[in-house]
C-alpha positions as CSV (number, residue, x, y, z in Angstrom):
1,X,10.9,-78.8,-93.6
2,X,8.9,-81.6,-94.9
3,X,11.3,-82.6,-97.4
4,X,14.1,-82.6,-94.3
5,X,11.5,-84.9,-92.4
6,X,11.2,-87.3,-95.5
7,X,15.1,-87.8,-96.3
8,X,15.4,-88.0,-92.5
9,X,13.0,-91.4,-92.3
10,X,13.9,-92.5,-95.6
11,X,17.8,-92.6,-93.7
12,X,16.3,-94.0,-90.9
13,X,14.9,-96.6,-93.1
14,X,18.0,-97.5,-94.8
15,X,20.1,-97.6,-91.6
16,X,17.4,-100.4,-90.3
17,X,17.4,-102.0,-93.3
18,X,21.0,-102.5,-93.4
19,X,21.1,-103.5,-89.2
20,X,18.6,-106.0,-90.6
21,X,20.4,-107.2,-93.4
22,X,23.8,-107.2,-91.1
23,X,21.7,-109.3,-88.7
24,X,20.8,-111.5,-90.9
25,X,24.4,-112.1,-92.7
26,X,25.7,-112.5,-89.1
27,X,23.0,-115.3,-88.4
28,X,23.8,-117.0,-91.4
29,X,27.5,-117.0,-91.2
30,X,26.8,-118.5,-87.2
31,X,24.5,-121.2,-89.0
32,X,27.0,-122.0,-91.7
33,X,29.6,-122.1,-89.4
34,X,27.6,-124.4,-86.6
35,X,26.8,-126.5,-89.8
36,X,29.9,-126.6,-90.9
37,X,31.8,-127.7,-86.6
38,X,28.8,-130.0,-86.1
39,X,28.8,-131.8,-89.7
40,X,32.3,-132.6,-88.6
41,X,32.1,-133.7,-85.7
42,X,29.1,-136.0,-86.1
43,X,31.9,-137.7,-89.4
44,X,34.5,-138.4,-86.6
45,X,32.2,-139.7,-83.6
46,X,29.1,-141.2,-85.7
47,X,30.6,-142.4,-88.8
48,X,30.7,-146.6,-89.9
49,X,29.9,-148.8,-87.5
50,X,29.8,-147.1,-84.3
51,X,30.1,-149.8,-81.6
52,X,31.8,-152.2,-84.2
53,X,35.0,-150.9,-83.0
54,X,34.6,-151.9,-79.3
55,X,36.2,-155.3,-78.6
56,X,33.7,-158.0,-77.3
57,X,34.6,-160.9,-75.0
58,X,33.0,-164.4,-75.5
59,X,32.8,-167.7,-73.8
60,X,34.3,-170.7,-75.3
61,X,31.6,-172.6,-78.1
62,X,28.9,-174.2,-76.8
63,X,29.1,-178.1,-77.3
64,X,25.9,-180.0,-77.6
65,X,25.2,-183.6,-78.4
66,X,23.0,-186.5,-79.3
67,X,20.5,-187.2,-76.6
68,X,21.0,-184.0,-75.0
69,X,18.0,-182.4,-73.2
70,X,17.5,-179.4,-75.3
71,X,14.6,-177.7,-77.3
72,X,14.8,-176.6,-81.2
73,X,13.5,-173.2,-79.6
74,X,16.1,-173.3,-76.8
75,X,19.1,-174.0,-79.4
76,X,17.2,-171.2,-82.0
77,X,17.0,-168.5,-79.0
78,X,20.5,-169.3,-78.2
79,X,21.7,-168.4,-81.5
80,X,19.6,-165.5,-82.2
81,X,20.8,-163.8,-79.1
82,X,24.4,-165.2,-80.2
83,X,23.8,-162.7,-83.1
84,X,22.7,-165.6,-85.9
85,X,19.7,-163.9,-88.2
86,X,17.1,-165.7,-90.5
87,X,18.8,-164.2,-93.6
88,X,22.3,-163.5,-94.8
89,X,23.3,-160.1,-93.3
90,X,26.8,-157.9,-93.1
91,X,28.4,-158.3,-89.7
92,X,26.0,-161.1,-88.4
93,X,28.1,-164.1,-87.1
94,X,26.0,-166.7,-89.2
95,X,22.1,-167.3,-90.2
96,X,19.9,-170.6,-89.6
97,X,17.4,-172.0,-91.0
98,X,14.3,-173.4,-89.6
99,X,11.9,-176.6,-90.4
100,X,9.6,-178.5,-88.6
101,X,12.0,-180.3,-86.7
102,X,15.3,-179.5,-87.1
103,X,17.6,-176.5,-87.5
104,X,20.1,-175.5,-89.9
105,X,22.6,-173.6,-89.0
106,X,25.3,-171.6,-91.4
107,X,28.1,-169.5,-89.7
108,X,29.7,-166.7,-91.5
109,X,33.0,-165.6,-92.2
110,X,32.6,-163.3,-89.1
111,X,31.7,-166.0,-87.2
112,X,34.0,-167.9,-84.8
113,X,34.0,-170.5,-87.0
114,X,35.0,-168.7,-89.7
115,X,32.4,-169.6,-92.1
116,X,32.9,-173.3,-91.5
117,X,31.1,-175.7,-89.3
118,X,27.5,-175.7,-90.6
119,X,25.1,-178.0,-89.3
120,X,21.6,-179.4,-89.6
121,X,20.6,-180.5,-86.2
122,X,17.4,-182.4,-85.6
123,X,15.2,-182.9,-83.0
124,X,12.8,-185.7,-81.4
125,X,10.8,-184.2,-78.6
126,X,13.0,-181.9,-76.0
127,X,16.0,-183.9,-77.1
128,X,18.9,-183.9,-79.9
129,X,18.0,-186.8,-82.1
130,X,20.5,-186.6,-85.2
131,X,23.2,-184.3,-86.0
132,X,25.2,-184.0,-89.3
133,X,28.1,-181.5,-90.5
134,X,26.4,-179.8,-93.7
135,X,30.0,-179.7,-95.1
136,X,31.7,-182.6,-95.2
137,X,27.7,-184.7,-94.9
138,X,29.5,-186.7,-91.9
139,X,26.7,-187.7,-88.8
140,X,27.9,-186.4,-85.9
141,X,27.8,-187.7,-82.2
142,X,28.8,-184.0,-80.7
143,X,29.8,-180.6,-82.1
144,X,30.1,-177.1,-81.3
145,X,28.1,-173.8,-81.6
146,X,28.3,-170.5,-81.6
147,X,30.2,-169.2,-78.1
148,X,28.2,-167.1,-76.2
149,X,29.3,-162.9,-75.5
150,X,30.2,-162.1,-72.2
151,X,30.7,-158.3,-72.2
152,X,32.1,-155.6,-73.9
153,X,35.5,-154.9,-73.4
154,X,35.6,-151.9,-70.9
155,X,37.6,-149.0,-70.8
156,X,38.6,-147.2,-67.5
157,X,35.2,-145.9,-66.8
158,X,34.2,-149.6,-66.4
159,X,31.2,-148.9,-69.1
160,X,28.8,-152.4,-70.0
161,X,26.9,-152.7,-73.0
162,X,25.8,-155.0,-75.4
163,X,24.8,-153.4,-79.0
164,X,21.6,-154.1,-80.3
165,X,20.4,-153.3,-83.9
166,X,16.9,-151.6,-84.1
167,X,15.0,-154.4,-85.6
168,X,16.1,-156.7,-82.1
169,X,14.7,-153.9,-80.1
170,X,11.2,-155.7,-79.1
171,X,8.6,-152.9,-80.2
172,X,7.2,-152.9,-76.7
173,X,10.4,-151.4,-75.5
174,X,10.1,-148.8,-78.0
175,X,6.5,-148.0,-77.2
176,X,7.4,-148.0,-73.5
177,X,10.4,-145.9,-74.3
178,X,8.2,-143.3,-76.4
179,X,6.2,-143.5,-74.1
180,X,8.2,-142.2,-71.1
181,X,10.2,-139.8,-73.2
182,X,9.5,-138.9,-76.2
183,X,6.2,-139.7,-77.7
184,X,5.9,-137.9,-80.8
185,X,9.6,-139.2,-81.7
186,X,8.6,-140.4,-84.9
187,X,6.7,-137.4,-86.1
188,X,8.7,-134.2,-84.8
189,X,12.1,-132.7,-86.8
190,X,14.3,-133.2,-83.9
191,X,12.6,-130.9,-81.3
192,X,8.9,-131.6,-80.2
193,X,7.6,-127.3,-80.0
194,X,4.7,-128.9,-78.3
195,X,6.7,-130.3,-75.1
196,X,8.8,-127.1,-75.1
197,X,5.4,-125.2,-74.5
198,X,4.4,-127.6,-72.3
199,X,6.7,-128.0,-69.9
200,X,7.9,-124.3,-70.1
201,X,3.9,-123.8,-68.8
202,X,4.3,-127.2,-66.4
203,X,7.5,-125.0,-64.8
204,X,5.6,-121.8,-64.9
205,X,2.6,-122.9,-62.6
206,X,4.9,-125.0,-59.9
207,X,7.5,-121.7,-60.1
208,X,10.5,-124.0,-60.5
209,X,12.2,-126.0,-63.2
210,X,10.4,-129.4,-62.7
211,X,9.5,-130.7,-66.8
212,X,12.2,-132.4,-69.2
213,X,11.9,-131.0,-72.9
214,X,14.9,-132.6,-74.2
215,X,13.6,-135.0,-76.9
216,X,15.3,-138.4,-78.0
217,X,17.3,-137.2,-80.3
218,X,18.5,-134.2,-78.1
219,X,19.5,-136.8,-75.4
220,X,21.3,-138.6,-78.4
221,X,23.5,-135.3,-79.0
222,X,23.7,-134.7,-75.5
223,X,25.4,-138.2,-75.0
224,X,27.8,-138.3,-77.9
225,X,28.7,-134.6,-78.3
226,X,28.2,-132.5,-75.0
227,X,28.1,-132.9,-71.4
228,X,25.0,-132.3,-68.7
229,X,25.7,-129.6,-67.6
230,X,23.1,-127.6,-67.3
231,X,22.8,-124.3,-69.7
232,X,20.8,-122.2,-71.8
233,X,24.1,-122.1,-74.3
234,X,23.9,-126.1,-74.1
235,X,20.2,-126.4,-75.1
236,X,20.9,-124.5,-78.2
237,X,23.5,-126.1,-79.3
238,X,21.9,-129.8,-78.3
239,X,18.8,-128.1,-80.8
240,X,20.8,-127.8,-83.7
241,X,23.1,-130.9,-83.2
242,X,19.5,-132.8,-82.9
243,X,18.0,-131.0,-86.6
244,X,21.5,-132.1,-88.2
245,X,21.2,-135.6,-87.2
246,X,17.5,-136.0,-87.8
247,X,19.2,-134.5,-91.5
248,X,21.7,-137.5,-91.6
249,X,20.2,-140.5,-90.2
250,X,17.2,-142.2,-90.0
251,X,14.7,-142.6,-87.0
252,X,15.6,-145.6,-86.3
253,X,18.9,-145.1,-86.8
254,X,18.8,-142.6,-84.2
255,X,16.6,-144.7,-81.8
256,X,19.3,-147.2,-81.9
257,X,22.0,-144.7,-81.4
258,X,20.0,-143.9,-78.4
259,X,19.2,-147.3,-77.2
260,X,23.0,-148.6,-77.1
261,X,24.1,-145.6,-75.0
262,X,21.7,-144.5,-72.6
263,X,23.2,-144.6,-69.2
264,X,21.1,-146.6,-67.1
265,X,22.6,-147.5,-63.5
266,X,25.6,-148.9,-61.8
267,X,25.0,-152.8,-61.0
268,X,28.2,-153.8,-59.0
269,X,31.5,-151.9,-60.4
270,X,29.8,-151.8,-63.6
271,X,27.9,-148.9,-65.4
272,X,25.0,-150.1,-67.5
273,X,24.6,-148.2,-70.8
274,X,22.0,-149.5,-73.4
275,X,19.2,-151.4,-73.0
276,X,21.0,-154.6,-73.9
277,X,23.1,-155.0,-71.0
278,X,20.3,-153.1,-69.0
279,X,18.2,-156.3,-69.4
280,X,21.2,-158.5,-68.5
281,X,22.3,-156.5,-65.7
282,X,18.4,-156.0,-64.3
283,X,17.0,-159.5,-65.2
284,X,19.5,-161.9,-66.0
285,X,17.6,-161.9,-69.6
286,X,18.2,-161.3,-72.9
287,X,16.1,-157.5,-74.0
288,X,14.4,-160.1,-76.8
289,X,12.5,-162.3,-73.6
290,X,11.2,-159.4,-71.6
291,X,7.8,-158.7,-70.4
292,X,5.7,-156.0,-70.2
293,X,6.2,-154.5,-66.5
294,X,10.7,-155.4,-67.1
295,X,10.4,-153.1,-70.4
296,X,8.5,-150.7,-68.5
297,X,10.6,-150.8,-65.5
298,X,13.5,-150.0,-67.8
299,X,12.2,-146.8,-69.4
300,X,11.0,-145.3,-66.0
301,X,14.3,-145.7,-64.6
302,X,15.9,-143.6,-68.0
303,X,15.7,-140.3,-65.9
304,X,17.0,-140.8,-62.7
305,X,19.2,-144.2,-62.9
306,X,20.7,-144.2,-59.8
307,X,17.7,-143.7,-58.4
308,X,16.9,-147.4,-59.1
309,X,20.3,-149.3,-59.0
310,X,20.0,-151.4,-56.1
311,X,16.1,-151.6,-57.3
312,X,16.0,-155.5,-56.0
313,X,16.3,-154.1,-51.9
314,X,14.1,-151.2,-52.8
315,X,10.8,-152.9,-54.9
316,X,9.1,-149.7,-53.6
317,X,11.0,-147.7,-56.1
318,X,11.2,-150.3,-59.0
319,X,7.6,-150.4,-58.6
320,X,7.5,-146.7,-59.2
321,X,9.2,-146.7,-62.3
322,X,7.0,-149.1,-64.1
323,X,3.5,-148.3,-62.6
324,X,4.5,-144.2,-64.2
325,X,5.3,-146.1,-67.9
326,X,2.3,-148.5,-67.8
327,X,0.2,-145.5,-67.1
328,X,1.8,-143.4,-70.1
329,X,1.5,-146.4,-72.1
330,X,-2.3,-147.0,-71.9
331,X,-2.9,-143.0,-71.7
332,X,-0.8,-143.2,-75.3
333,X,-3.4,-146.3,-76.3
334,X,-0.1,-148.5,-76.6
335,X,-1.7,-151.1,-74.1
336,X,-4.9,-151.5,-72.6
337,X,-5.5,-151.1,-68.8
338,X,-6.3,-154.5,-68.4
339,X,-2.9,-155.2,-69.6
340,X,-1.4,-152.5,-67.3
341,X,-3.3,-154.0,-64.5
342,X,-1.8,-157.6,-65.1
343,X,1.7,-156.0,-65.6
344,X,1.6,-154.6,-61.5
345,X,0.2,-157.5,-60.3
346,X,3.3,-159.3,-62.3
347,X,6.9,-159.6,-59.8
348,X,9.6,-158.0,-61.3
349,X,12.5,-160.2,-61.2
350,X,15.1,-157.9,-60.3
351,X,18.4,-160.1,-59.8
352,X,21.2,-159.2,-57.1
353,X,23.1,-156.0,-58.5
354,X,26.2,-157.9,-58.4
355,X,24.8,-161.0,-60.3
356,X,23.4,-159.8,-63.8
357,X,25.9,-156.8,-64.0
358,X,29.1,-158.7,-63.3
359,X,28.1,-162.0,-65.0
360,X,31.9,-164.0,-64.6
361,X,33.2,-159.9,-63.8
362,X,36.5,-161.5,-61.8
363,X,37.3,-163.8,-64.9
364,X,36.5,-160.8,-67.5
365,X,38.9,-158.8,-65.1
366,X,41.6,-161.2,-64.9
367,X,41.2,-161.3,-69.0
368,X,41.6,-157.3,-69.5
369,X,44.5,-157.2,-67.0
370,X,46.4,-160.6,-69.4
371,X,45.2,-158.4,-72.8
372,X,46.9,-155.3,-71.7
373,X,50.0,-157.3,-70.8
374,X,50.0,-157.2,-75.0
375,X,48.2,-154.5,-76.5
376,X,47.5,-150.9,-75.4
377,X,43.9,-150.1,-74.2
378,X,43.4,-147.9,-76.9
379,X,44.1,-150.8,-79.3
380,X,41.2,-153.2,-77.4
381,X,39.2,-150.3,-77.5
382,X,39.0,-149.1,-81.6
383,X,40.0,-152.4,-83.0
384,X,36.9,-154.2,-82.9
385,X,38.7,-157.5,-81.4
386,X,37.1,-160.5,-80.6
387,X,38.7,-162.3,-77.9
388,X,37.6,-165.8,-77.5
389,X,38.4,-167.3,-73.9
390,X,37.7,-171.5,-72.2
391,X,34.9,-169.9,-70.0
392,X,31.7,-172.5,-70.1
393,X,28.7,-170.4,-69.7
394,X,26.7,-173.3,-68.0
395,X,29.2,-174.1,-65.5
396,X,30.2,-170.2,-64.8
397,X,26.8,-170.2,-64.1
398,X,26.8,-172.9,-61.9
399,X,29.5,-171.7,-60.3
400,X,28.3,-168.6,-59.2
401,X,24.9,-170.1,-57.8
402,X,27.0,-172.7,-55.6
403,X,29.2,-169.8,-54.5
404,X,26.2,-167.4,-53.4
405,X,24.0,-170.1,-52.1
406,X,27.1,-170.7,-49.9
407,X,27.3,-167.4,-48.6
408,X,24.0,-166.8,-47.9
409,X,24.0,-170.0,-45.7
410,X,27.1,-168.4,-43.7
411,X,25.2,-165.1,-43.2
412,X,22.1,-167.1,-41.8
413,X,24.4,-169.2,-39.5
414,X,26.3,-165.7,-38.3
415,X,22.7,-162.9,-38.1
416,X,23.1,-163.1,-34.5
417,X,27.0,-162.1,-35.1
418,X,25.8,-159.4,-37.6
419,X,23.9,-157.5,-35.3
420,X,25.9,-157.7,-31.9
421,X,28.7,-156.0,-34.6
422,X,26.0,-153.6,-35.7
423,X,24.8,-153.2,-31.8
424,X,28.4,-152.2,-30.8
425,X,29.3,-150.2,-33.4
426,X,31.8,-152.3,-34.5
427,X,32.4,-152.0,-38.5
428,X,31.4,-156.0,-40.2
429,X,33.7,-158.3,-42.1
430,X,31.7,-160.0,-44.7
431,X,33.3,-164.0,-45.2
432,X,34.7,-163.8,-48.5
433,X,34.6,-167.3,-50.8
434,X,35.9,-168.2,-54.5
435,X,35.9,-170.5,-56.9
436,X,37.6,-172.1,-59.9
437,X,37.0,-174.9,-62.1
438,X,39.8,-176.0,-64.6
439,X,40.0,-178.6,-67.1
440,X,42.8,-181.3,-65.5
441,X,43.9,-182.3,-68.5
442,X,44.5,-179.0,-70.1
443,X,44.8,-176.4,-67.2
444,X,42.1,-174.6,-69.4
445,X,39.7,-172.3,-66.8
446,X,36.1,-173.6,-67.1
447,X,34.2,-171.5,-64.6
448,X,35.6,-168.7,-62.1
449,X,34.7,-166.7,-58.7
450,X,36.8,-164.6,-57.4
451,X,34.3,-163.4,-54.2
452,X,31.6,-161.7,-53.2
453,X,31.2,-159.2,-55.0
């Protein structure tokens, strides 16, 4: 009897040991085969030069002369937002050199230039005093610089961005960015257990589903390989997509991933992804020139951004969003509270949605609808084209001031109109103006308005 009862568990045994080992094979073989899918399809979406492909619209070169009203620093930030680096680098337009009062300035083969035009340009005060062509050693009463980007070419979705590397991210922005989503980025394998447990416990004691666990790199598979969608079966696979690529690339590597394609508002027609264009479309600025409470303001508006488009008629809410990150940021010891206290008292900026978003958005229109008349928008989009147009920044610019300062003069002058409509009912007709500016001699289009919005 109790040799029946011994073969009996040592069967029982066996039979659990093999479930086990069955288990186990099964598991593997899932792994392998997730492995094997995800390996694959980070290669097709992530591999080379991600946003290299996209085809980026630029204003015609800047001209500047002898005499001209300009600082060394105003011509050196130019450049360095126009792409131009210190050093020699792959893909960078050009490099420059600096000395104590001049600038020399080297474009590359990628450049629009095409690896001619070099120049040393000097300075005397605020103004140009000498300008000479490093290649031919000729002095120089005008010449031309780098032309400044627009925009992105944009597919049907009308998507905005401008790429940043990781090392033009301003570490602030990181730390404010860390702060308000992830902060042990740099230290956790992809997925932060201590969050998870966190805001599983958060949920727990408010009974509903109230805390974010996803971490950076989570939101960076979410955004390239899966939808929002909300479920369990999603999470998991966002979890293993996240270990792969913390595998494959770097941190910052996957920082910058993340910073280029964060969704971060509609301004105008436009949707903002990255924090590039984000500080374009918010400010009017490039990401380098921000200040505290503008870099705060953009990470606090990361989880709700529509929340915050039209953030310049609503300050209540823009102020929300960066009084939450300057709080994280001192309670992470990434600021002091005396500089979070400075940073409220600081006003925002916020531009009109339809001014930073849609910066000469009629004359980059009128562009896409002229370039599909010869390639196919899947061409502009994966060929990495850059399309050089006669826009002048300054006068664009310009143009658009005159054309909303006229506006808002017509809307003061017709209030009393505004409201009787309102009073009655009665649905309002906004005046509509444009403008354009063209070169007589050449027909070339200088600056361009096509209305209000």
């Amino acid at each position: 009897m109790k040799k029946n009862r011994a073969i009996s568990l040592y069967a029982k045994i066996k039979i659990l040991l093999a479930l086990l080992c069955l288990s186990l094979a099964l598991a593997i073989a899932v792994l392998a085969y997730y492995y094997i899918s995800f390996s694959h399809m980070i290669d097709v979406h992530l591999s080379g030069e991600l946003f290299q492909s996209e085809s980026r619209i630029f204003t015609a070169p800047r001209k500047i002369s002898v005499g001209e009203l300009v600082t060394l620093e105003d011509i050196y930030r130019y450049l360095v937002t126009a792409g131009y680096s210190t050093q020699q680098e792959q893909n960078s337009p050009g490099w420059l050199k600096l000395k104590e009062s001049a600038i020399e300035i080297y474009p590359s083969a990628n450049s629009y230039f095409a690896g001619k035009n070099s120049l040393l340009i000097e300075f005397s005060g605020r103004r140009i005093s000498r300008l000479r062509s490093l290649d031919t050693g000729n002095q120089l009463l005008s010449a031309e610089i780098e032309p400044e980007l627009i925009t992105t070419l944009f597919g049907t979705d009308r998507q905005k961005r401008r790429h940043l590397v990781y090392k033009e991210i301003p570490p602030l922005l990181v730390k404010a960015v860390l702060s308000a989503e992830d902060k042990r980025f740099f230290d956790h394998p992809g997925f932060d257990p201590i969050r998870i447990l966190g805001a599983a416990w958060t949920d727990l004691r408010r009974g509903e589903k109230a805390q974010g666990a996803s971490t950076i790199t989570m939101q960076v598979a979410r955004s390239f390989f899966f939808g929002t969608k909300r479920q369990w079966r999603r999470k998991i696979k966002e979890t293993l997509m996240a270990l792969l690529l913390e595998h494959r690339f770097s941190k910052e590597q996957i920082f910058e991933l993340y910073a280029n394609e964060i969704y971060l508002g509609n301004r105008g027609s436009f949707a903002i992804h990255g924090f590039g264009e984000a500080a374009q479309a918010y400010f009017g600025k490039d990401v380098r020139d921000l200040n505290l409470a503008q870099v705060c303001f953009l990470a606090g508006i990361i989880r709700a951004p529509n929340r915050y488009s039209f953030a310049e008629r609503r300050p209540e809410r823009a102020a929300e969003a960066r009084d939450r990150v300057l709080f994280l940021m001192v309670e992470n010891g990434f600021i002091s509270g005396e500089e979070a206290r400075a940073a409220r008292q600081c006003e925002l900026g916020i531009v009109s949605g339809t001014t930073g978003a849609s910066f000469a958005g009629h004359f980059v229109d009128m562009v896409k609808d002229d370039l599909l008349d010869r390639f196919s928008e899947m061409e502009l989009n994966s060929q990495g084209y850059n399309i050089y147009t006669t826009l002048d920044a300054d006068l664009q610019k310009a143009a658009e001031a005159a054309v909303g300062w006229g506006l808002n003069n017509v809307d003061t002058q017709l209030a009393q109109k505004y409201a009787a409509w309102r009073k009655l009912g009665q649905q309002m007709v906004l005046p509509q103006a444009a403008l354009v500016a063209l070169n007589p001699h050449t027909g070339e289009i200088k600056a361009l308005v096509g209305g209000r919005d």
